[in-house]
C-alpha positions, -999 to 999 in steps of 0.1 A, spaced: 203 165 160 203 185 190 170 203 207 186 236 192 183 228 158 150 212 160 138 250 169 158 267 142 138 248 118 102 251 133 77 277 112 75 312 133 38 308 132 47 272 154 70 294 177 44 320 181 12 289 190 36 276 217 43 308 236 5 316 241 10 282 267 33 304 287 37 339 302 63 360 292 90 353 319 87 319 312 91 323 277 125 343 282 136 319 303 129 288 285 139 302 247 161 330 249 201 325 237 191 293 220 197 306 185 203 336 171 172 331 149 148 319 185 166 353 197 152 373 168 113 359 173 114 366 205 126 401 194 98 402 170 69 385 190 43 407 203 17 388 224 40 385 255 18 383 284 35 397 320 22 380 348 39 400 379 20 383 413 44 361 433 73 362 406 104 359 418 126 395 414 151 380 389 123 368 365 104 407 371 140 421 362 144 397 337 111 408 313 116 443 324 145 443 303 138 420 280 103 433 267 93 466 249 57 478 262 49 478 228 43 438 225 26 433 254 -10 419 256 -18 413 289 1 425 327 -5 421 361 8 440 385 6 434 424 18 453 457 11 422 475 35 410 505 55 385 486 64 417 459 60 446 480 61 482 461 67 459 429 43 489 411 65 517 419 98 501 406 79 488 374 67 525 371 103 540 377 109 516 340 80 523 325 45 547 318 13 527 316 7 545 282 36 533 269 19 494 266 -2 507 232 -14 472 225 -27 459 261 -58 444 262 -62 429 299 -49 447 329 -50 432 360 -41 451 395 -36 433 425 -37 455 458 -14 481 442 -4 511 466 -25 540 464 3 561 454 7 538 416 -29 542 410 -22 581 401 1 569 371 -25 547 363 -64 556 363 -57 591 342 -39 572 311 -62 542 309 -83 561 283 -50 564 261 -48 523 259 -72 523 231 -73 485 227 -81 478 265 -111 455 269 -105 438 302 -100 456 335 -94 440 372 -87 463 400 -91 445 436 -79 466 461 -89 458 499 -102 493 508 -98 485 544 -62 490 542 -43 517 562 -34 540 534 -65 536 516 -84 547 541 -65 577 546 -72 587 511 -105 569 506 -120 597 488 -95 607 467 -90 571 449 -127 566 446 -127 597 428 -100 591 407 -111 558 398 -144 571 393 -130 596 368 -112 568 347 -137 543 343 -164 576 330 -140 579 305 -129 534 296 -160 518 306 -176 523 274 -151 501 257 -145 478 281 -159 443 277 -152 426 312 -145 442 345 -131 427 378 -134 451 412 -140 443 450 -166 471 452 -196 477 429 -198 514 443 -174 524 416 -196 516 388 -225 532 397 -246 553 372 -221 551 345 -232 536 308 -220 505 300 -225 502 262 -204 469 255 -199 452 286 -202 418 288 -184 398 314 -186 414 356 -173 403 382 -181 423 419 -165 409 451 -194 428 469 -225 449 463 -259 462 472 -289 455 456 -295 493 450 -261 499 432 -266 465 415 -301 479 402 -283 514 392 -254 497 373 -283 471 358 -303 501 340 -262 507 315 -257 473 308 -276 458 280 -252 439 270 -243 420 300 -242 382 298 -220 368 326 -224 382 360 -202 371 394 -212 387 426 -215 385 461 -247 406 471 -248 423 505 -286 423 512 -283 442 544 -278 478 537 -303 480 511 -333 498 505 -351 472 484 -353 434 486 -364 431 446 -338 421 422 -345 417 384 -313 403 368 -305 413 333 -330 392 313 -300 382 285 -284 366 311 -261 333 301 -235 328 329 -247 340 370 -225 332 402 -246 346 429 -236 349 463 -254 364 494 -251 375 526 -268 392 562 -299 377 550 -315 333 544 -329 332 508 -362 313 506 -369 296 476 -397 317 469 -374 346 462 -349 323 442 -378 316 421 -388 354 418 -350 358 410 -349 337 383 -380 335 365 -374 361 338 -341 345 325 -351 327 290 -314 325 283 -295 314 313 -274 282 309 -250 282 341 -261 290 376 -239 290 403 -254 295 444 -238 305 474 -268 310 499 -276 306 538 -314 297 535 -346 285 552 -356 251 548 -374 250 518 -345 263 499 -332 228 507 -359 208 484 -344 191 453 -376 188 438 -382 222 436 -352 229 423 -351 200 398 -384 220 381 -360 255 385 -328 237 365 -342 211 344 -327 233 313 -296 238 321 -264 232 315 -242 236 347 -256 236 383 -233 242 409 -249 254 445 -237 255 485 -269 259 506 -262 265 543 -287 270 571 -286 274 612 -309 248 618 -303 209 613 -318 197 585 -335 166 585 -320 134 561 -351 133 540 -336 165 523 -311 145 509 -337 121 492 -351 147 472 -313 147 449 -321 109 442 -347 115 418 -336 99 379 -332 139 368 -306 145 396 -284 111 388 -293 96 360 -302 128 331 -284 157 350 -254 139 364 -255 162 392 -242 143 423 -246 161 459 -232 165 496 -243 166 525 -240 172 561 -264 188 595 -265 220 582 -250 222 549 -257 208 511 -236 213 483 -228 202 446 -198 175 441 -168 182 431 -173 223 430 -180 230 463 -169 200 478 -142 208 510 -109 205 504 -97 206 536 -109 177 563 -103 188 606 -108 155 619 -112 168 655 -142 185 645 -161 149 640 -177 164 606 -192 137 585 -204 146 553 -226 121 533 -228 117 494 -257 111 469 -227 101 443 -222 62 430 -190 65 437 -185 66 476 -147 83 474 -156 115 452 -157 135 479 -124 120 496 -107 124 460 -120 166 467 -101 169 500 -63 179 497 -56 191 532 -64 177 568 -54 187 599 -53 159 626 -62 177 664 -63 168 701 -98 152 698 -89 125 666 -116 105 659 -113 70 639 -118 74 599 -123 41 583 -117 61 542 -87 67 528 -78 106 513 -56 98 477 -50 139 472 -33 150 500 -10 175 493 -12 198 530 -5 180 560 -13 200 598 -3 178 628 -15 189 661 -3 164 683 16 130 675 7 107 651 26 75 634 36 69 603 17 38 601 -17 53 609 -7 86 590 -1 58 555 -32 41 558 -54 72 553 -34 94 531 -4 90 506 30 106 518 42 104 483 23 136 477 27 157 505 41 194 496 32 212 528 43 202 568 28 217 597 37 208 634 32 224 668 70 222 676 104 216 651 113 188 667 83 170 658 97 167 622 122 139 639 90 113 638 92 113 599 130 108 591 145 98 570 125 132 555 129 131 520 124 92 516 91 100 539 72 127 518 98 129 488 77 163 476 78 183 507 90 213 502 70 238 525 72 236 564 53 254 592 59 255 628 28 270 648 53 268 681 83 294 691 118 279 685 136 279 716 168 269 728 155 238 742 141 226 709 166 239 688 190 217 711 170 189 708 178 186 664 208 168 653 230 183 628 203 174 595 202 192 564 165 194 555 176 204 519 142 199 508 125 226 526 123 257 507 98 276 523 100 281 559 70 296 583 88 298 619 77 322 653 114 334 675 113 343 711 132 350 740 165 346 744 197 333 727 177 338 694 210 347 673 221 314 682 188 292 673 192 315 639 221 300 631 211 269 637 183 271 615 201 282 587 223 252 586 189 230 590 172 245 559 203 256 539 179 265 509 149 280 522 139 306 491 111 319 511 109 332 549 78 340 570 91 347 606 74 362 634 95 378 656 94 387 697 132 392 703 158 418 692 145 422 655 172 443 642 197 416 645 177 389 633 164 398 605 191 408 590 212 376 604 185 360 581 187 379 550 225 375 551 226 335 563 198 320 540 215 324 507 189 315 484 160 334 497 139 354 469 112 367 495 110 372 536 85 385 554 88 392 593 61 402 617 66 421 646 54 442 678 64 478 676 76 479 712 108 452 704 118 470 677 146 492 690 148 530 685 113 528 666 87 550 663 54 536 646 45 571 630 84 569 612 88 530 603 101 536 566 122 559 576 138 538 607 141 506 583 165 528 558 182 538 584 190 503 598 197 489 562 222 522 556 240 510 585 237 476 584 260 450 571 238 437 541 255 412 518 227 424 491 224 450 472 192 440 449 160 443 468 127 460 477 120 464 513 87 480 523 72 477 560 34 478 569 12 485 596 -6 452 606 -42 452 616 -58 482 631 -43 486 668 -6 502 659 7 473 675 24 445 652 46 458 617 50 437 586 90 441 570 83 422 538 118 419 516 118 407 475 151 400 466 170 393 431 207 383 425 237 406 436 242 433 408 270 421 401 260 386 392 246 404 362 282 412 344 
């Protein structure tokens, strides 16, 4: 019996339990065309869930088409760099009313311009309960029309909040003085204590709260948390907590379980003891305490107490200036030229070796006598051999290369008997001539994600090359300081396989351009360009604040006519 037949005969209510393990693209792509009766519950289902961020443009096409707005659950949308203006083409398919059954909408840095199809017809989505905007309000356009999306956001949520149940934003400034009726679950990037306060007095119902508190710009220093309180990730900053005030903080909260600390502090925040007498009733624990002053080692002794390791289970780490909770806050990335030793109150001596999954190896190497089992991000800034690199870490794992120069990428061949996983490289140096000339004719086949800087002169040339080196890169991030006309499109056309590029580069190379016209000078160069593709999005953005550098970020699906 083939695999086919074995899902003919599976109950729909079996089909329906295993696609909640899988978002909707995934789904299509795994199920659909296996059987005419799999075809008509897919046809039929109606708890797809469209996760949009980082999907590749065939798989966005693919559910686009596929799925009626109708039985959709759940959608996020993002304008990030890797799907640039990937709101507007969903909205030139589709009307955010149209998706009567969503219940969780997620936006992801969407373009100001998308967020007028939006806001006005949430309040027709009558089953909405779940609502994530982040938005980096810093961002050229947004600041140009600041105003107007606060106000239109501001109109919106009058008009959802009262049904909403959980909320996800960047700013707590859009929340302020509105009623919050059912509200359950927030989450705020940032926020001041006297918006915090405001948006306290509507929520009654609140019982998990996420927030990083800006203590800076506010009037008041007095926080009284919602006393039904169950869940609370606090996070401060401009200002070292005393434990005094943690205990002000938390004195009225009969009902909270799960506390999770992210503080710079003065030194008696750093005393276990006190804190054991805080916690002793809870369930979860987690905390990073940081401080400007060193701390002395008979901090540490005050998390050796029974409650900390023998009732609680709760195992810390620590360094000079720095304590933290094992494995939550634990770094994952180790710079061992930066001769940071962090010690552990855990029984097991390699939990926080087992945390780390990237470390960079600089000019000022020091000896490490432990071994790292999880690497999975390797940064090499100056030569190192394979034997010293295999006693402290496992190549087997490796996923991500980065080197100062390409043709340090010769010390580890054979490649893919090396680190058999790698499939992401970076190289922090330009590619010249010289280096380019120094590779023999290899095929990294491997590599399909490629992070390279171009410069100076026979750059058409070192192009080529590379394309024959990673014949199967998928996605591009190239800084460019040469003729970029020419070169990026050389790349879109030579790497066959790519799905997303992203170039970065100073206004002054760019031929021809003026920075107050970009869009318009990058459809003129594609209209007269010889592009071997004719299914992508290609949006450029100003980067940083000085006019200077441009971001051309490309998403591309197969050729239309691949699709006949």
């Amino acid at each position: 019996m083939n695999h086919y037949c074995l899902f003919d005969r599976l109950p729909v209510e079996l089909l329906h339990d295993l696609f909640t393990y899988f978002w909707a693209h995934e789904i299509l792509l795994s199920f659909s065309d296996i059987s005419n009766r799999v075809n008509a519950v897919l046809l039929a289902y109606v708890d797809y869930q469209l996760n949009f961020r980082s999907i590749q443009k065939d798989h966005f096409d693919l559910s686009c088409k596929r799925i009626r707005p109708e039985q959709v659950i759940s959608l996020i949308l993002s304008d990030e760099s890797d799907t640039p203006a990937q709101s507007q083409l969903f909205f030139s398919r589709f009307h955010i009313e149209q998706f009567t059954q969503l219940q969780t909408l997620t936006l992801i840095e969407i373009e100001s311009h998308s967020l007028k199809w939006i806001f006005p017809n949430l309040s027709k989505l009558k089953l909405l309960r779940s609502l994530t905007f982040l938005v980096t309000m810093t961002r050229k356009e947004y600041q140009n029309q600041i105003y107007n999306v606060r106000s239109l956001v501001h109109k919106s949520f009058t008009k959802n909040i009262p049904r909403l149940h959980r909320i996800h934003m960047i700013d707590g400034m859009f929340l302020s003085s509105m009623p919050f009726a059912y509200l359950r679950h927030l989450h705020l990037e940032k926020c001041s204590i006297d918006d915090l306060q405001i948006l306290f007095r509507h929520s009654t119902q609140l019982r998990s709260l996420s927030l990083c508190l800006n203590m800076y710009s506010s009037t008041s220093d007095l926080i009284l948390f919602p006393i039904q309180l169950i869940r609370l990730h606090l996070k401060t900053e401009r200002k070292d907590i005393s434990m005094n005030e943690m205990e002000y903080f938390l004195s009225d909260l009969p009902y909270l379980q799960h506390l999770c600390l992210e503080l710079h502090g003065s030194q008696d925040l750093f005393d276990g003891y006190r804190w054991q007498n805080l916690t002793c009733n809870f369930i979860t624990f987690n905390f990073k305490f940081k401080t400007q002053h060193h701390l002395n080692r008979n901090v540490i002794e005050s998390y050796l107490t029974p409650f900390w390791l023998e009732e609680k289970h709760w195992y810390v780490g620590y360094n000079s200036y720095c304590i933290f909770s094992i494995p939550y806050f634990a770094p994952d990335e180790l710079d061992m030229s930066q001769h940071t030793i962090f010690l552990s109150s855990a029984p097991d001596l390699t939990l926080l070796n087992r945390c780390v999954n990237k470390i960079s190896l600089g000019e000022n190497e020091f000896k490490f006598d432990g071994y790292l089992p999880n690497i999975n991000t390797l940064k090499i800034r100056l030569p190192v051999s394979l034997s010293f690199l295999t006693s402290i870490i496992d190549l087997d794992q490796i996923k991500h290369l980065s080197l100062l120069s390409l043709d340090d990428i010769l010390r580890y061949l054979p490649l893919e008997d090396t680190m058999p996983q790698l499939h992401e490289l970076s190289i922090c140096n330009r590619v010249d001539i010289n280096t380019i000339n120094r590779i023999p004719n290899h095929r990294f086949a491997q590599i399909d994600k490629l992070k390279i800087f171009l410069y100076g002169q026979h750059s058409e040339y070192i192009t080529e090359k590379l394309i024959q080196l990673f014949p199967n890169v998928n996605h591009l991030n190239c800084t460019l300081k040469c003729v970029p006309e020419q070169i990026m499109y050389h790349c879109i056309n030579g790497f066959k396989y790519l799905s997303y590029a992203s170039f970065y580069l100073p206004v002054g190379v760019f031929l021809g351009l003026n920075k107050y016209n970009w869009n318009e000078n990058i459809e003129s160069i594609i209209a007269d360009s010889s592009m071997k593709r004719d299914n992508f999005i290609c949006q450029v953005n100003q980067s940083g604040i000085d006019d200077v550098w441009l971001e051309v970020h490309w998403w591309f699906g197969k050729q239309v006519n691949q699709f006949h």
